[in-house]
Structure formats: structure tokens, C-alpha cells
C-alpha positions in Angstrom: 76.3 140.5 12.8 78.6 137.6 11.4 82.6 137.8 12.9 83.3 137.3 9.2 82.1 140.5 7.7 83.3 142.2 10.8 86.5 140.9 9.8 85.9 141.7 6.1 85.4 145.4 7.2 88.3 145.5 8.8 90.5 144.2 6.1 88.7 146.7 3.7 89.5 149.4 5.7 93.0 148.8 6.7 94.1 148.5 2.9 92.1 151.9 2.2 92.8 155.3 2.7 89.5 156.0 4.0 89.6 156.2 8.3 86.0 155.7 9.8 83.4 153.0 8.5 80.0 152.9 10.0 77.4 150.5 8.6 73.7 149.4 10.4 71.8 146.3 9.4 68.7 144.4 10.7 68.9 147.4 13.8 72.4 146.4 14.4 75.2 148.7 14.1 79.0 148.5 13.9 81.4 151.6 13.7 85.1 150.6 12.6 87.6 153.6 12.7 91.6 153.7 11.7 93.7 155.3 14.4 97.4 154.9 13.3 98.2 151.5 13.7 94.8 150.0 15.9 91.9 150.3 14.6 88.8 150.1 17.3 85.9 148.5 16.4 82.3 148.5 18.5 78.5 148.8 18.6 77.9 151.8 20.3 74.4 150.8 20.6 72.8 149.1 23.5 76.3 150.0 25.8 78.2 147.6 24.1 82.1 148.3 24.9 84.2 149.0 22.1 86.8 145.8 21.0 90.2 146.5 20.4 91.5 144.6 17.1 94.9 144.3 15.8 95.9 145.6 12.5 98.3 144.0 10.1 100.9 146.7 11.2 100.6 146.8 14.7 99.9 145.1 18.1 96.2 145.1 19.7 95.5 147.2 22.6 93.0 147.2 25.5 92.8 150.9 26.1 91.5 153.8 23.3 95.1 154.8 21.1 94.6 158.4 22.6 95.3 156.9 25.7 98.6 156.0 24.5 101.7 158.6 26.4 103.3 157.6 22.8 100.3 157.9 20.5 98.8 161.1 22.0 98.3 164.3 20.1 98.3 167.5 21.3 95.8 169.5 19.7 96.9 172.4 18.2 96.0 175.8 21.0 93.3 177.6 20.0 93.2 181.2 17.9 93.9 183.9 20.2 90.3 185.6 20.5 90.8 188.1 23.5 91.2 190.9 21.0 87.9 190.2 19.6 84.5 190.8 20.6 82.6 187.4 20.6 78.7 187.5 19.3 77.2 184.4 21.0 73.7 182.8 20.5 71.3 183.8 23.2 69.9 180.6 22.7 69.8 177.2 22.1 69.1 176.3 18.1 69.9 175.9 14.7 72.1 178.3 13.0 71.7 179.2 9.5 73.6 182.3 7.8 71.0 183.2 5.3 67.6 183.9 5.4 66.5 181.3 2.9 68.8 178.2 1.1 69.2 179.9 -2.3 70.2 183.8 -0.7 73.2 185.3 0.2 74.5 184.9 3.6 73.9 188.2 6.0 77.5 188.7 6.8 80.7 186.9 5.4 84.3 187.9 6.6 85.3 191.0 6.1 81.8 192.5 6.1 81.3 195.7 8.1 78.8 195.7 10.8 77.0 198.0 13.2 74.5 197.8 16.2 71.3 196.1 15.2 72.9 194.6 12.2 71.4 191.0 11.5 74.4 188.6 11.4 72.5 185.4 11.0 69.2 183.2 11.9 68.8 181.2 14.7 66.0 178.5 14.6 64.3 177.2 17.9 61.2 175.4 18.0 60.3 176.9 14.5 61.1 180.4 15.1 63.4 181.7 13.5 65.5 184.6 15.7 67.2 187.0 13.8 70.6 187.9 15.8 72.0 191.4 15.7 75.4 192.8 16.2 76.4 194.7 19.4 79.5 196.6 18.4 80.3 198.5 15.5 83.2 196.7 13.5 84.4 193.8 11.0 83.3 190.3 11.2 86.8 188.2 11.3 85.5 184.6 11.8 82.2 182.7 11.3 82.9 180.1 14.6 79.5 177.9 13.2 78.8 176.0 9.8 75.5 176.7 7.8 72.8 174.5 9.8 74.6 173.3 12.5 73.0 173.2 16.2 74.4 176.0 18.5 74.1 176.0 22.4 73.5 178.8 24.7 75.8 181.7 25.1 78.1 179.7 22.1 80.0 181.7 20.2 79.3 182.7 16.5 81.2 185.4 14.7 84.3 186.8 15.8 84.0 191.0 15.7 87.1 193.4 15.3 85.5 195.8 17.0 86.2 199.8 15.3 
């Protein structure tokens, strides 16, 4: 890949709003992303390490900006779920909330739910597993997107349980 249109990239994406650019040519890859004021630019491919370059507004670094005591952001503490009962996937899959594309999902927020209620799908190796609840209450959060992969004992839907 030519320094050039490396440089071009760069230019293009420090005078955008847009934060993350990642283009592959010829089986070559680059990934340019914005952080504040350095951008990083690399190949992860074939372990290349990732350059530092320095942006029209500020100075180039050799370690990652969240390294940075000054740059470093704290990310915000997670919901308080102890009052919930957590539903998790018994396996490792694909999780999908409705039992085809065009249908309704099983559950949504504020849906009631019961033992042996099907909540959603989870796909593994082409078998789709239909996940029940285990408590009788009201689903409070979905924790997964639509089609996302899930991992063992992940959790799913948040449960107020009755």
C-alpha cells in the first residue's frame, strides 16, 4: 500500500466527523481510527504493529491514547443487576429473538414470563435451541442484539422476578 494514500486517509479522516476507516486492497489491509487528538493507524494482518501518526492537532505518540493517565476514560460502572434474575445461554451460539426474520420477537421488555416460556432462539451448528424462562416474572433488559454470537453461561435477558 502506497505511503501516499495512507497519508490521504488520514487527512480525510482527520477533517471528517467520521472516527474509524478500514479499507482492504490486493489482500492488504489498513484500519485508521480517530482517538481525540492521535489517530493510530495499522495492518492488523500478518502481526504488523500498529504506527502511531500525528494529527494536525496534536503530538504523535508511541503508546495506544488509552494508555494515556491524561487521555484515559473510565467507563461508565455497569447497571446494578443483583436484583435480577439473569437467564444465560446454556450454550455457545447465535442468538436470534424471533423465530423467523419477518415475526415478532418472543419476548420484548416488559413482557410477562413464566417457567417454560420461550424467550428466544439459540443457533448452534444448525440447531436451533429454543431457551425457556426459569422464574416467573417481567423481562427488564434484552443483554444481546438480534443475531449476535453468545458464549456459554452469557447472559441474555434481565428477569424481575414476581
Amino acid at each position: 500500500m502506497d505511503l501516499i494514500y495512507v497519508k490521504k486517509l488520514i487527512k480525510l479522516l482527520s477533517e471528517s466527523a467520521v472516527d474509524e476507516i478500514e479499507i482492504e486492497e490486493e489482500g492488504k489491509k489498513i484500519r485508521v481510527v480517530k482517538h481525540g487528538n492521535t489517530m493510530v493507524a495499522g495492518a492488523p494482518m500478518l502481526g504488523q504493529v500498529p504506527m502511531m501518526i500525528q494529527s494536525p492537532t496534536g503530538p504523535a505518540s508511541a503508546a495506544p491514547p488509552a494508555m494515556h493517565a491524561a487521555q484515559a476514560e473510565v467507563p461508565p460502572a455497569p447497571p446494578d443487576t443483583s436484583k435480577y434474575h439473569e437467564i444465560k445461554s446454556p450454550i455457545v451460539g447465535t442468538f436470534y429473538r424471533s423465530p423467523a426474520p419477518d415475526a415478532a420477537p418472543f419476548v420484548q421488555i416488559g413482557t410477562s414470563v413464566a417457567p417454560g416460556t420461550v424467550l428466544c432462539i439459540v443457533e448452534a451448528m444448525k440447531l436451533m435451541n429454543e431457551i425457556e424462562s426459569d422464574v416467573t416474572g417481567k423481562i427488564v433488559k434484552v443483554m444481546v442484539e438480534n443475531g449476535q454470537p453468545v458464549e456459554y453461561d452469557q447472559t441474555l435477558f434481565l428477569v424481575e422476578a414476581a
